[in-house]
C-alpha positions as CSV (number, residue, x, y, z in Angstrom):
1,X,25.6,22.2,28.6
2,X,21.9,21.1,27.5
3,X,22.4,23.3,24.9
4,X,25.5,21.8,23.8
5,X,24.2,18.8,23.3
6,X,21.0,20.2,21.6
7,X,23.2,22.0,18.9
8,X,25.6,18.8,18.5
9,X,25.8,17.0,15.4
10,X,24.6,13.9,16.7
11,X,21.3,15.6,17.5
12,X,21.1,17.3,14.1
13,X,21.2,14.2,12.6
14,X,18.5,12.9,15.1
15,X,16.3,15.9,14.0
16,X,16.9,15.2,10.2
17,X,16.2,11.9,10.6
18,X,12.7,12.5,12.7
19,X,11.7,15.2,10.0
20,X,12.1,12.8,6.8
21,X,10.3,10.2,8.7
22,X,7.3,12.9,9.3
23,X,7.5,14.3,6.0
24,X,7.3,10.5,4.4
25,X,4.5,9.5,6.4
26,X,2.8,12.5,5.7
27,X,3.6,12.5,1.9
28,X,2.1,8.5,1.9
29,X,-1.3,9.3,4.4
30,X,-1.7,12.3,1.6
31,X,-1.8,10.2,-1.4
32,X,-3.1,6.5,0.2
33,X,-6.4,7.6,-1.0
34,X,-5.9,8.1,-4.4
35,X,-4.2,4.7,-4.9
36,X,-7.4,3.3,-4.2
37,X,-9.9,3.1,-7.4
38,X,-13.7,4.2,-6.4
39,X,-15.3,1.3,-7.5
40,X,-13.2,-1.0,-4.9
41,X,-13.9,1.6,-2.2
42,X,-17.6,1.2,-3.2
43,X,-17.4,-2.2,-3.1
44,X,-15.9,-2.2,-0.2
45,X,-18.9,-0.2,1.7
46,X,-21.1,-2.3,0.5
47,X,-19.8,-5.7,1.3
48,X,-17.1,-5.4,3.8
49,X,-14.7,-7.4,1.6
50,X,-13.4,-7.7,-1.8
51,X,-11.0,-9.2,-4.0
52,X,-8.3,-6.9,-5.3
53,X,-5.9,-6.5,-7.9
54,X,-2.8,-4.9,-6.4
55,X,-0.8,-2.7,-9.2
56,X,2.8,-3.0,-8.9
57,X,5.6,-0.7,-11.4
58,X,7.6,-3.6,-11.5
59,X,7.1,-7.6,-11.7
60,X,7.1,-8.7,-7.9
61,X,9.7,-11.0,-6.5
62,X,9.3,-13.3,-3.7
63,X,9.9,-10.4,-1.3
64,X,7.2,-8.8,-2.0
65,X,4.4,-11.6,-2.2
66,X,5.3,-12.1,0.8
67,X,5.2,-8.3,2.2
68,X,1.7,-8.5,1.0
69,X,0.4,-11.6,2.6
70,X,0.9,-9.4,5.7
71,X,-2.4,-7.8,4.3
72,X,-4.4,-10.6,2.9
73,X,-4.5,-13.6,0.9
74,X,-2.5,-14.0,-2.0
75,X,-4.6,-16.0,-4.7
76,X,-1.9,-15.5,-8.0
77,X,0.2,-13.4,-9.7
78,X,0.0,-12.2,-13.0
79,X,2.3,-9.8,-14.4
80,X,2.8,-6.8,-12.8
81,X,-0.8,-7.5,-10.5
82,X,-0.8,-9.6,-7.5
83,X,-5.0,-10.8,-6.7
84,X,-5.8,-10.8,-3.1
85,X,-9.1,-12.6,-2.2
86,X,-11.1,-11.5,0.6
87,X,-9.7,-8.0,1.4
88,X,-11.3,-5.6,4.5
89,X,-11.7,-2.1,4.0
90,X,-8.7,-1.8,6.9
91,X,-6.4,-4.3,5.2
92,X,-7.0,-2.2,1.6
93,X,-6.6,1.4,4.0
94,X,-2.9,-0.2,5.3
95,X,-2.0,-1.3,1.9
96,X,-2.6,2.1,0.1
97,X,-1.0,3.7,3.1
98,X,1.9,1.5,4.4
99,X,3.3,-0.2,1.0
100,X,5.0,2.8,-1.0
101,X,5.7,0.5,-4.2
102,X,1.9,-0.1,-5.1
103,X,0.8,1.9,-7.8
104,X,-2.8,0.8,-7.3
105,X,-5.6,-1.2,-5.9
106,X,-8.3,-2.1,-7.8
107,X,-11.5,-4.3,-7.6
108,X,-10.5,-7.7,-9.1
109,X,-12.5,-8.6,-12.0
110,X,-14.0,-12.4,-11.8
111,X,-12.6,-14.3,-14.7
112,X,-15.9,-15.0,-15.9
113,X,-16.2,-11.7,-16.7
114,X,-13.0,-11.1,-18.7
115,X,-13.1,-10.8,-22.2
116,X,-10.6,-12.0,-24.4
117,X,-9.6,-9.9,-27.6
């Protein structure tokens, strides 16, 4: 009987379901750290906090400010970047590993320091 069951549709389904699950979170804890640029993971260990430029493929919508703000503060948009001020190391860890759409995080640039060409 339990074998039945075991062998069942139903179940098969269950099990496909369970293994893309697995193999998605695998596939994002795999490449979380390589959506994070060394200089805001310096940054980071150094201060605790940062502000961070958060690299979408697309121009975000209003759904996905406000996935982010789950993370952090959202100081502006602009393009395809959403700044975040005051970022942990944990909040930048969940992002890179929790939020499949981001392409990158990087350490936001003051605008003092941007030069215009």
């Amino acid at each position: 009987m339990l074998a039945k069951v075991v062998r069942s549709w139903g179940a098969i389904g269950v099990y496909a379901l369970f293994l893309g699950w697995a193999a998605f979170t695998l596939y994002m804890d795999y490449t979380a750290p390589g959506r994070i640029a060394p200089e805001l993971s310096q940054a980071l260990e150094r201060d605790g906090k940062a502000n961070v430029d958060v690299d979408l493929p697309f121009t975000p919508s209003a759904f996905h400010v406000q996935a982010l703000q789950q993370f952090g503060t959202i100081r502006r948009m602009r393009g395809q970047t959403i700044l975040m001020r005051g970022v942990t190391k944990a909040q930048v860890q969940a992002l890179a590993r929790d939020v499949f759409w981001i392409d990158r995080l990087r350490l936001s640039v003051p605008a003092s320091q941007i030069q215009e060409i």
